[in-house]
TIKOLTOR-885604 format. One record per residue (C-alpha): y, z, x. Coordinates in pm, 1 decimal, decimal comma. Each point is the difference from the previous one (the first is absolute). Layout:
<pts>
{{Y; Z; X}}
...
</pts>
This chain:
<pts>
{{3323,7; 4638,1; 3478,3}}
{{-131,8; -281,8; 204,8}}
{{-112,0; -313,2; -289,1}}
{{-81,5; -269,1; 217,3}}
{{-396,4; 30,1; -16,2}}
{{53,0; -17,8; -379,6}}
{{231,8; -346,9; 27,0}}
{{-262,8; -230,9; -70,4}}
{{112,3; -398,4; -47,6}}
{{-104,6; -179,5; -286,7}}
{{-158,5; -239,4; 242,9}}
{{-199,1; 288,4; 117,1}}
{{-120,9; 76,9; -304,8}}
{{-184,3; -287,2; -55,7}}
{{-338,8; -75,7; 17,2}}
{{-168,3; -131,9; 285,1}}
{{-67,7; -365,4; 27,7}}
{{-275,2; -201,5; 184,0}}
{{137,3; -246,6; 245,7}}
{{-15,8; -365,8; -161,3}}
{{-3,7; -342,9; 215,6}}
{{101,2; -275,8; -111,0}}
{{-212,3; -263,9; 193,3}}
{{-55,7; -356,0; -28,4}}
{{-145,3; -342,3; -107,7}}
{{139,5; -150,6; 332,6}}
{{336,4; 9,9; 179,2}}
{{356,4; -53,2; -111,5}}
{{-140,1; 140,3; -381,8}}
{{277,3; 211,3; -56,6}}
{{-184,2; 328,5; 81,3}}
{{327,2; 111,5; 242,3}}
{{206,5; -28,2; -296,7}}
{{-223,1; 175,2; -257,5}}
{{-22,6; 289,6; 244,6}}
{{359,6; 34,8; -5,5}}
{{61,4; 2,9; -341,5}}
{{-265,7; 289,0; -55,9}}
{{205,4; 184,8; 296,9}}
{{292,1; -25,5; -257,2}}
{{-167,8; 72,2; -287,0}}
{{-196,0; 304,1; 132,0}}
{{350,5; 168,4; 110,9}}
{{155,1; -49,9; -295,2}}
{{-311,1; 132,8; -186,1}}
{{48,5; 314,6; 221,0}}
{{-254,0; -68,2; 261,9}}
{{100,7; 22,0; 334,1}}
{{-205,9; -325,5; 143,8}}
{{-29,2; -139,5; 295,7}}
{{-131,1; -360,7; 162,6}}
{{-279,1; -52,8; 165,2}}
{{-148,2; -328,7; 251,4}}
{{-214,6; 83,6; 257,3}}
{{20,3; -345,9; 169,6}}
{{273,0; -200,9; -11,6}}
{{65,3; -365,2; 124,5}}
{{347,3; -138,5; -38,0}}
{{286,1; -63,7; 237,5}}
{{274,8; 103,4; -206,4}}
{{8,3; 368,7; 66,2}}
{{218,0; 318,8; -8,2}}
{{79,6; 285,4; 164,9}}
{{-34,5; 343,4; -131,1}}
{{281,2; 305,7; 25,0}}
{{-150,6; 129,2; 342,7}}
{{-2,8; -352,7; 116,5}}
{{-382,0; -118,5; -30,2}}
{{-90,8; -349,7; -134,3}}
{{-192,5; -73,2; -312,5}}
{{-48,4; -280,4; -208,8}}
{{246,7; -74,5; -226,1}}
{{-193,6; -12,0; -353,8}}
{{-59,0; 387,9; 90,5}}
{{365,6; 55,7; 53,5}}
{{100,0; -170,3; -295,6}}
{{-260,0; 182,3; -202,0}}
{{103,5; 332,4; 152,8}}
{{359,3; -72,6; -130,3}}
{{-109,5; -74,3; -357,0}}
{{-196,0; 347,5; 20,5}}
{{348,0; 136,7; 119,4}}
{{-169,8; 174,0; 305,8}}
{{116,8; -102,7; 375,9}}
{{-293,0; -236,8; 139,6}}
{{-230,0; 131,9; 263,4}}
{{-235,5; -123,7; 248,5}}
{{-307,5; 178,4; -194,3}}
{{72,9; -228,8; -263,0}}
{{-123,7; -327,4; 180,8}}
{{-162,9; 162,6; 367,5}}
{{-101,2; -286,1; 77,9}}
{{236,5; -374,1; -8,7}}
{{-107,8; -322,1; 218,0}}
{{234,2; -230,2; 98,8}}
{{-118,2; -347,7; 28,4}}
{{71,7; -174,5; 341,8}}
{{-143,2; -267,8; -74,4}}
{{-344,1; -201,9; -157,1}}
{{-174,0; 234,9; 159,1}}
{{196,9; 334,3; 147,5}}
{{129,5; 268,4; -185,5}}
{{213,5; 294,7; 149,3}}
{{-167,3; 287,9; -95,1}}
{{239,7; 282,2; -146,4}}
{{-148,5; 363,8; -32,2}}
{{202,5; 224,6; -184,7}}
{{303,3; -125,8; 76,7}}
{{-16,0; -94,2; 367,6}}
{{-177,3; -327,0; 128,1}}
{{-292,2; 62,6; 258,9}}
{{-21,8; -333,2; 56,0}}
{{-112,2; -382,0; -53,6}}
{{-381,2; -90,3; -109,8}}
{{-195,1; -318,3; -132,3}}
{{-158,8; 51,5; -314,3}}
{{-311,4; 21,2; 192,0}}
{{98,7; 322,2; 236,8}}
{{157,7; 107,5; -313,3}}
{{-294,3; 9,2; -206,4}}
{{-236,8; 110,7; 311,3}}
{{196,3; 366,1; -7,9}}
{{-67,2; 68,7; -321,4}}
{{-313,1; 25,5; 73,4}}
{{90,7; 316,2; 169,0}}
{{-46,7; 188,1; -312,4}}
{{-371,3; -156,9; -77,1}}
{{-162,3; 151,7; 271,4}}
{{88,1; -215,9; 259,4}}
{{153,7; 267,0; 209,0}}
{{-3,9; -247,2; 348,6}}
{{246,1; -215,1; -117,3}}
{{352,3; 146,4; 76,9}}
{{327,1; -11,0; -196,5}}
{{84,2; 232,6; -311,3}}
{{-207,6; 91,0; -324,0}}
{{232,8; -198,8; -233,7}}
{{-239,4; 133,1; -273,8}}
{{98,1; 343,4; 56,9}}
{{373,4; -32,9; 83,1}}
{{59,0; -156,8; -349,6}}
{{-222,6; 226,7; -181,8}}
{{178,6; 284,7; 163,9}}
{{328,2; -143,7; -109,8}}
{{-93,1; -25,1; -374,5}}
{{-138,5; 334,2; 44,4}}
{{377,9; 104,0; 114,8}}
{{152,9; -176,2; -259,6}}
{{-242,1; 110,2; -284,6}}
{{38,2; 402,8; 40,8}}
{{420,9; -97,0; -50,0}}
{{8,6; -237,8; -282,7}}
{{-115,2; -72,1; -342,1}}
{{-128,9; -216,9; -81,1}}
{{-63,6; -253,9; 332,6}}
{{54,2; -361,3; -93,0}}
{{-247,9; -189,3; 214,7}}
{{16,9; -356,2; 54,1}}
{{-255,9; -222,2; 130,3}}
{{-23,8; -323,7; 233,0}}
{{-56,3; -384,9; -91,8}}
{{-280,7; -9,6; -184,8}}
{{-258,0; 280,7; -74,5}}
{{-266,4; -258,6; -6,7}}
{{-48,6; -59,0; 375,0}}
{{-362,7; 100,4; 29,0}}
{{-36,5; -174,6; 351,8}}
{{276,6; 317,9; 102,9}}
{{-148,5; 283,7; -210,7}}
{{-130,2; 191,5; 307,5}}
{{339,2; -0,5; 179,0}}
{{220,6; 50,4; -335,5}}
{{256,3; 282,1; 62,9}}
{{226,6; -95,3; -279,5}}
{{-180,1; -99,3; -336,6}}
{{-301,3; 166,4; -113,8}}
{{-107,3; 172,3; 270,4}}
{{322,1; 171,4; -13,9}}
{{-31,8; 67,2; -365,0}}
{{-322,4; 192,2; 52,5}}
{{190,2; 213,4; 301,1}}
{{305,4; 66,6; -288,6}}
{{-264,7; 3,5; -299,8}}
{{244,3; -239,8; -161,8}}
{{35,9; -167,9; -334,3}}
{{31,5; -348,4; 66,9}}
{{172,2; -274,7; -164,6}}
{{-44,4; -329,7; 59,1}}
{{249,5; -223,9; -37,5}}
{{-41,1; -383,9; -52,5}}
{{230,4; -262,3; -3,3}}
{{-39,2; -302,5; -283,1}}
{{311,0; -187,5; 123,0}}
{{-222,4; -110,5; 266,8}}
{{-269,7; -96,6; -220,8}}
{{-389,6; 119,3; 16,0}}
{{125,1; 312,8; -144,3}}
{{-362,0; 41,8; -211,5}}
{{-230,4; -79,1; 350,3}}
{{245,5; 184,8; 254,9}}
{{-17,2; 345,2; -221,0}}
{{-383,0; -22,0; -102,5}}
{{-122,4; -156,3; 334,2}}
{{259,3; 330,2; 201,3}}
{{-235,9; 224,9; -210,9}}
{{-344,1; -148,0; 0,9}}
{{38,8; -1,1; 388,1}}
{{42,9; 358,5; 23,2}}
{{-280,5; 262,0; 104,3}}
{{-82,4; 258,2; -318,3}}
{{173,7; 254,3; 165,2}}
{{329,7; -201,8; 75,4}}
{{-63,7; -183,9; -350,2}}
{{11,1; 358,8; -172,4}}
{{336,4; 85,5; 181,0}}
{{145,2; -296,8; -235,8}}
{{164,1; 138,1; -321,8}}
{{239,4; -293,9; -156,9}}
{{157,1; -318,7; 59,4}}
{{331,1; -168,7; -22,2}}
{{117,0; -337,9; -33,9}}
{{260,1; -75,7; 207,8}}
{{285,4; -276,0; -19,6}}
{{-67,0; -154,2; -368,9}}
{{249,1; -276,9; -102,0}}
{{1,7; -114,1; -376,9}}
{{-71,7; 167,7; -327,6}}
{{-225,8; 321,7; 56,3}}
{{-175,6; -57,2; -314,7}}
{{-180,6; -344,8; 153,7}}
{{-196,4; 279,1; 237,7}}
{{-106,9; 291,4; -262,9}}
{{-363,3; -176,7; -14,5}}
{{3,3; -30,5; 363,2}}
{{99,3; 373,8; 20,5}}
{{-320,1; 57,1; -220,6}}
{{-204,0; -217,1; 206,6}}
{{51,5; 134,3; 322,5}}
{{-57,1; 355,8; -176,4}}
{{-366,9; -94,9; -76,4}}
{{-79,3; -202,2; 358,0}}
{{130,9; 284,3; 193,5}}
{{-51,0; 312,9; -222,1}}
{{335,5; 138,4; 142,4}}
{{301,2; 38,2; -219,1}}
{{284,3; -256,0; 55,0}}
{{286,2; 269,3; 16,7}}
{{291,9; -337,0; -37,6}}
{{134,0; -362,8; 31,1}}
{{275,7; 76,1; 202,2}}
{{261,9; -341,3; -37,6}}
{{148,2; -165,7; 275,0}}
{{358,3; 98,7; 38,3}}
{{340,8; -203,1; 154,6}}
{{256,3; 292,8; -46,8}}
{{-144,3; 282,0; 185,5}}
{{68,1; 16,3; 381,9}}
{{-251,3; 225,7; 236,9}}
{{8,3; -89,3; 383,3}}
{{-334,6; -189,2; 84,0}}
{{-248,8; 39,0; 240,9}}
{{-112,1; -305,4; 176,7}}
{{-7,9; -371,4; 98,2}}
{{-171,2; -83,1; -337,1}}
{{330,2; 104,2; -119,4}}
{{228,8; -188,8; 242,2}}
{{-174,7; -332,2; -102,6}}
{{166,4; 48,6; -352,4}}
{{321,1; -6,7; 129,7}}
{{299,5; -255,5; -79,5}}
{{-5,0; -259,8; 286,3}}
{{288,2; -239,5; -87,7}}
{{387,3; -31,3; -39,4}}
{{183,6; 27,1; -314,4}}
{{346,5; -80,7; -72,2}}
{{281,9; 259,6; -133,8}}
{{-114,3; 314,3; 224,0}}
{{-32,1; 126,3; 373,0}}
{{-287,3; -228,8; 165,6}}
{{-171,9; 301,2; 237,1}}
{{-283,5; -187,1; 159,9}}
{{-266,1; 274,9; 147,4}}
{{-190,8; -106,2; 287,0}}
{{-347,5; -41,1; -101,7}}
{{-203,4; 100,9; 282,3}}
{{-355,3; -0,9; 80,6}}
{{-49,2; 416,1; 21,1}}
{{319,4; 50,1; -207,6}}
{{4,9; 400,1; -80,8}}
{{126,0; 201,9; -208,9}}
{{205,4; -283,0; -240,9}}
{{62,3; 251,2; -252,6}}
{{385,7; 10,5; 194,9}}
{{96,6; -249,1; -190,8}}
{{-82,9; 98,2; -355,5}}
{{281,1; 172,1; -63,3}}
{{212,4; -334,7; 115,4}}
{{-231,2; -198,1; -192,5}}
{{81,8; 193,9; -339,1}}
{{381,7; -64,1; 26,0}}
{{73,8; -235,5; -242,1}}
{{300,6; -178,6; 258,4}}
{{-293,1; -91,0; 230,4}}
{{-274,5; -239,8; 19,0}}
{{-250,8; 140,8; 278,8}}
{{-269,7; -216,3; 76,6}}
{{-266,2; -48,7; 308,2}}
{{-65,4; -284,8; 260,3}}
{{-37,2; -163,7; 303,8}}
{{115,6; -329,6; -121,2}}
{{301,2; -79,0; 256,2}}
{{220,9; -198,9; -251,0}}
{{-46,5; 275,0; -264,8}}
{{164,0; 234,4; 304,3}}
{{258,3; -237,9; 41,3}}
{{106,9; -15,7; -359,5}}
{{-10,6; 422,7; -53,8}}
{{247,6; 176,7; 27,5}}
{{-139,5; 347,9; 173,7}}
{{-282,2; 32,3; 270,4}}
{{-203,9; 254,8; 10,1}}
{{-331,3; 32,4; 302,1}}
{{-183,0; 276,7; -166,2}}
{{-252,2; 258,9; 164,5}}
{{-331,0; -124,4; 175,2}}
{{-333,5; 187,3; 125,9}}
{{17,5; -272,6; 253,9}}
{{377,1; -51,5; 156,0}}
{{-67,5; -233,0; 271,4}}
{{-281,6; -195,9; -198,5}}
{{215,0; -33,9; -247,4}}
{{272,6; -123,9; 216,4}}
{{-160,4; -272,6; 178,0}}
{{-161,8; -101,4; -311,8}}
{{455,2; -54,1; -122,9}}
{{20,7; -166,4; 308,4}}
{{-304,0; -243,3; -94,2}}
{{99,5; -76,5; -363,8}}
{{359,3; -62,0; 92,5}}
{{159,8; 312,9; -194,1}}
{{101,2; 163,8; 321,6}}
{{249,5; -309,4; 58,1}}
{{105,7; -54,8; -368,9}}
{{77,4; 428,8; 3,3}}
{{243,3; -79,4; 300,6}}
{{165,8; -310,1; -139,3}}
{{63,7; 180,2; -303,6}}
{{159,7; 283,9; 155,5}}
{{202,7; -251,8; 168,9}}
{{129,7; -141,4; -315,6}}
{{126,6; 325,7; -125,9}}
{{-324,2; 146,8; -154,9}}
{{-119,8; 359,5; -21,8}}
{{-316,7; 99,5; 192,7}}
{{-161,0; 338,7; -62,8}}
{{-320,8; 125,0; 171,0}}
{{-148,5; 298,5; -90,1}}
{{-257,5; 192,8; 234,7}}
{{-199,3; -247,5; 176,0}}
{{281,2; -273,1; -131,0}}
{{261,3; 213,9; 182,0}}
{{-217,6; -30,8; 321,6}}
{{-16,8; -382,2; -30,2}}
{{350,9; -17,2; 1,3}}
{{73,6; 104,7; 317,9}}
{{-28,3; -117,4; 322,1}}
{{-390,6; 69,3; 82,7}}
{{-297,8; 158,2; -145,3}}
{{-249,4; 174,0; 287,9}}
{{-348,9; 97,0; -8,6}}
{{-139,6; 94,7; 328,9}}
{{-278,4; 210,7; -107,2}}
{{-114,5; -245,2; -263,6}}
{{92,2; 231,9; -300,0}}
{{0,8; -259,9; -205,5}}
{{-230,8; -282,7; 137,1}}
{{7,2; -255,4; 310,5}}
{{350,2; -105,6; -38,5}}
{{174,3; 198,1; 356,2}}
{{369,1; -107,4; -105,9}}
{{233,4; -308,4; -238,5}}
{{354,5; 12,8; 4,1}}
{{122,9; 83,0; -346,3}}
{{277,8; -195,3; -167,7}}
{{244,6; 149,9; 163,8}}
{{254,1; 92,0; -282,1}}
{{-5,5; 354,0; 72,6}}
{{89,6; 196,5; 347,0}}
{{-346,3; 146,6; 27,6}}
{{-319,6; -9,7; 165,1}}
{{-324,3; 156,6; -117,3}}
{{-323,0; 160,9; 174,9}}
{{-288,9; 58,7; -195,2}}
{{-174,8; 381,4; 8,6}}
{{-315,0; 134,8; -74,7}}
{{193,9; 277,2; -201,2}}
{{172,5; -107,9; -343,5}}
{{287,3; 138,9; -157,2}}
{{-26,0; 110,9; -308,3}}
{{300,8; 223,8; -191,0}}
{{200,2; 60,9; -277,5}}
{{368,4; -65,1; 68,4}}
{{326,3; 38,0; -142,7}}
{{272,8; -268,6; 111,2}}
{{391,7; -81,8; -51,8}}
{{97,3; -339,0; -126,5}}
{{358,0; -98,4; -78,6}}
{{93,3; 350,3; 6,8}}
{{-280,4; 86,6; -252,9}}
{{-362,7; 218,7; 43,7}}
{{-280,1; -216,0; -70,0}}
{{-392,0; 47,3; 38,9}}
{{-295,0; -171,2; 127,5}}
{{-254,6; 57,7; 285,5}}
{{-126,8; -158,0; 309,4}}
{{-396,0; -98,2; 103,2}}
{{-7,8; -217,8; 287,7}}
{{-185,6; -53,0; 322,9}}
{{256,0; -45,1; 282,5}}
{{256,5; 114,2; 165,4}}
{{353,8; -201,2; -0,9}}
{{255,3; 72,3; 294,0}}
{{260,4; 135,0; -289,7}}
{{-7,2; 325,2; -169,5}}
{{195,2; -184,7; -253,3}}
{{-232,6; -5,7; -364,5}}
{{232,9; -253,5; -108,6}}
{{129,4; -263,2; 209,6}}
{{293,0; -248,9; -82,3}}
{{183,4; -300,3; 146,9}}
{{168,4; -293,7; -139,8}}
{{-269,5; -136,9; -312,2}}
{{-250,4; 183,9; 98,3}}
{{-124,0; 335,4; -85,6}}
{{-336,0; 170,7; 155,4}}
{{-164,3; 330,1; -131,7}}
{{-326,2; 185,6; 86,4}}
{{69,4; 208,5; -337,4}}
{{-196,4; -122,5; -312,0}}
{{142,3; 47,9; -329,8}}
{{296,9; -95,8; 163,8}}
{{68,5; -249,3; -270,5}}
{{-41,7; 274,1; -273,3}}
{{347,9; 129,4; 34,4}}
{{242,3; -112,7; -177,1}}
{{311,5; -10,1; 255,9}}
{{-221,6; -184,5; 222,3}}
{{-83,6; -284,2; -284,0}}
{{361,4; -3,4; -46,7}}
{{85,3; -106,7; 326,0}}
{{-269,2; -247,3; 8,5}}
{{83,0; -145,3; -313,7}}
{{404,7; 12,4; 54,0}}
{{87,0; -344,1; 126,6}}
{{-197,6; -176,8; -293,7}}
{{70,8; 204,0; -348,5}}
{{288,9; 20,6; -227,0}}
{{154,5; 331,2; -48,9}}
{{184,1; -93,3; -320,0}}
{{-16,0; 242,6; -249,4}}
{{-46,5; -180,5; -299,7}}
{{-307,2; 116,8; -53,2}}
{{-121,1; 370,1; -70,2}}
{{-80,0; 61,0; 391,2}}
{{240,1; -84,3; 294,8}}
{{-265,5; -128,1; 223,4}}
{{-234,6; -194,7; -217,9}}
{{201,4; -24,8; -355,9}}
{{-273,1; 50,4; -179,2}}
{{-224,3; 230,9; -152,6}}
{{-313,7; -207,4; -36,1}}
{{-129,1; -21,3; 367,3}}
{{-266,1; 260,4; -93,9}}
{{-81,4; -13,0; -332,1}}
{{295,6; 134,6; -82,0}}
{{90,1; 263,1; 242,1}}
{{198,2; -130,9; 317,1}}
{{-117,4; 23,7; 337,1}}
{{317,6; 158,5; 110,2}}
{{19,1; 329,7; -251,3}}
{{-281,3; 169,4; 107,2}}
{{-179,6; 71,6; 315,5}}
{{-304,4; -141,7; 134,6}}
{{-158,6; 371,6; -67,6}}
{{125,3; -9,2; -357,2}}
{{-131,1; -383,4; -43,9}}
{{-347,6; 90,3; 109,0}}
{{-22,2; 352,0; -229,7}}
{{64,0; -268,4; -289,1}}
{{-249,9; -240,2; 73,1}}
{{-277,1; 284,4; 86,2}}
{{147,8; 166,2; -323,8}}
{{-68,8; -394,8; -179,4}}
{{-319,4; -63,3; 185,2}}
{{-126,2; 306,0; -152,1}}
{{71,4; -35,3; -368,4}}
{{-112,4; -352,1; 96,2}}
{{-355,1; 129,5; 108,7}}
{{6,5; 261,7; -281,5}}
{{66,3; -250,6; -342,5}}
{{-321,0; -177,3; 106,1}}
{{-256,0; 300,6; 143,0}}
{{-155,4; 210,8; -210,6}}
{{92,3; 283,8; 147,9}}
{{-159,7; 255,3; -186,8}}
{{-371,2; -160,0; 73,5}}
{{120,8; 8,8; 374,3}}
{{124,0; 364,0; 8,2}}
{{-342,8; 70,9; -137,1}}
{{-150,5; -202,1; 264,8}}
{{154,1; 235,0; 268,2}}
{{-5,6; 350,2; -144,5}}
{{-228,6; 251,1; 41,2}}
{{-247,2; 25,5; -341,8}}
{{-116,5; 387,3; 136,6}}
</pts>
């Protein structure tokens, strides 16, 4: 006899949850990272969640199993949930250009660049404004939710910036007006390292309509450093102003590592030498994208991986590394300007490393073209001419998932790039120099090996033959695990993190059906 319509999953079994958001006070607030840690803690409640941003803007982005791009807080989000990331997940990503462009990525595929202006102007589309041309951006991400909401339980939603941007209510696709589409619970999340905690959560509510207001159901505290007992009264007091429940003080942590989303990010980053390890000096660009290559490199405890453009720092380091860029050739005379273009080459001549990665590998070589002004009004600049290559930019981007062979070993990663080189070689090597389109490239460990080879000790005096040590990561070392093992940990630690200082009880009452 046939069982299977019997087989029911526990996750199945459970009850139906509304879709929560976790929007915020401002930017940079943390609300990327308290998403993910409810994507952990709903699957290992039994839940079968999944992440939700209807507008994204970041440059460091990813690129899902059937090879479409989304931003990368999504992906990382998606992983935590232990589902494979989708384009329904964030529909709709902009890429800035510049001040004041943005390309303009719809579910996974760009359809082009706009000003914030011509931007704007086509969402009007879905107002009434049915002359203007361009798509209904209000619809496509509703429709996407819509998709994502009849597979998965509960959605984790997560808003944009700041909630409180009442100048951009009537062209808001990803905070409240989203939350009314989803009939979400929302959470807002505030961060008191930043001070103003009190003004930025009261003042994010006050400015709401009734309707959005009502949508509003607790509050937590993001990023507290000290003793949590200083805050109880200010727990109380924000209680009373707001009439919301404060549902945690969530404290800052050191020893928990999540890839990050942004620039706001990037600005936190080491930017000097340091004796005893590996100087790698990263190239810090103007339209730098996606840095998180480097975390994994920046963990190891034999390395010291900082970021600049200073050109006796690049002397002094050890490894260079030209990182992606929205803008190649921008970027590139902009080296050329600031007199890292010439301190790269003299290093190289001295016996240094260089690695470029994406639109780092096309500055190597020999010249970057754009003859349909893909990427602005910069035709053609020779590159630095380390690498046997020359690049054409295309209105089509690659985007894919790849598997590659390094040193005889399988290793992962994935290419998004604009341009077309005149090699179909992903990875390209001559003498101190190595050139990739494939991020996460750095992620496997063969490949840090051989980066690292000339500079470490492999004595084994230690517990590990590579670092001898166990300490590099609190305690577990780099080299006995992989990076997919490493990141299950931290999600696994981010969300017993979340949970010690949640009341999760009040929240799963928050979200559940009282019928």
């Amino acid at each position: 006899m046939d069982i299977s319509p019997f087989l029911i999953t526990f996750a199945a079994m459970k009850r139906r949850l509304h879709p929560i958001m976790f929007a915020g006070t401002g930017s940079d607030v943390g609300k990327s990272i308290v998403a993910a840690a409810f994507c952990r803690i709903f699957r290992q409640d039994g839940y079968n969640p999944a992440p939700f941003k209807a507008q994204n803007m970041a440059l460091n982005s990813y690129v899902t199993p059937d090879g479409l791009e989304i931003g990368r807080a999504q992906a990382v989000q998606a992983e935590a949930a232990g589902i494979p990331c989708h384009t329904d997940m964030n529909p709709l990503l902009l890429k800035p250009n510049s001040d004041h462009t943005s390309q303009v990525v719809l579910h996974g595929k760009p359809i082009g660049n706009k000003d914030a202006y011509d931007y704007w102007k086509a969402s009007l589309v879905q107002r009434g404004f049915t002359s203007l041309t361009g798509p209904d951006f209000r619809h496509e991400v509703h429709a996407a939710f819509d998709r994502l909401a009849s597979r998965y339980n509960p959605i984790v939603m997560e808003g944009a910036g700041s909630i409180a941007e009442i100048n951009l209510r009537d062209r808001d696709l990803v905070n409240m007006s989203m939350a009314q589409h989803a009939k979400a619970d929302v959470i807002l999340v505030g961060d008191i390292d930043r001070g103003g905690v009190f003004a930025s959560v009261y003042g994010s509510i006050m400015l709401q309509t009734p309707e959005d207001r009502a949508l509003i159901k607790g509050i937590i505290i993001n990023k507290f450093r000290g003793d949590m007992r200083l805050f109880d009264e200010g727990r109380k007091m924000l209680e009373d102003l707001c009439g919301i429940p404060v549902l945690g003080v969530i404290p800052y942590y050191k020893d928990i590592y999540i890839d990050e989303e942004d620039s706001v990010s990037l600005e936190k980053k080491q930017r000097q030498l340091a004796e005893g390890k590996v100087n790698i000096a990263v190239i810090l660009l103007r339209h730098i994208s996606n840095f998180t290559d480097f975390d994994t490199l920046e963990r190891d405890p034999r390395v010291n991986l900082f970021y600049t453009n200073n050109t006796s720092d690049l002397q002094e380091a050890d490894i260079i590394i030209l990182p992606g860029t929205k803008s190649t050739l921008d970027d590139l005379l902009e080296l050329r300007r600031n007199g890292c273009a010439q301190a790269i080459l003299r290093a190289h001549r001295n016996g240094k490393l260089v690695v470029g990665i994406c639109g780092g590998y096309q500055m190597l070589g020999q010249t970057v073209n754009d003859p349909d002004g893909i990427e602005g009004s910069i035709s053609s600049l020779p590159g630095l001419g380390l690498l046997p290559i020359h690049t054409t930019m295309t209105a089509e981007k690659t985007t894919r998932q790849v598997t590659f062979h390094f040193n005889g070993q399988t290793c992962q990663g994935y290419e998004i790039h604009q341009g077309v080189s005149d090699t179909d070689q992903a990875i390209l090597q001559t003498d101190h120099c190595i050139g990739t389109y494939i991020h996460g490239f750095l992620d496997n460990a063969p490949v840090i090996e051989h980066l690292l080879s000339k500079h470490v000790n492999h004595g084994n005096q230690g517990d590990c033959p590579l670092c001898e040590q166990r300490s590099g990561l609190h305690g577990d070392c780099p080299h006995e695990s992989s990076p997919e093992s490493f990141k299950d940990q931290q999600y696994d630690k981010l969300a017993a993190h979340v949970r010690q200082h949640v009341d999760m009880d009040k929240l799963y009452q928050i979200i559940s059906d009282h019928d």
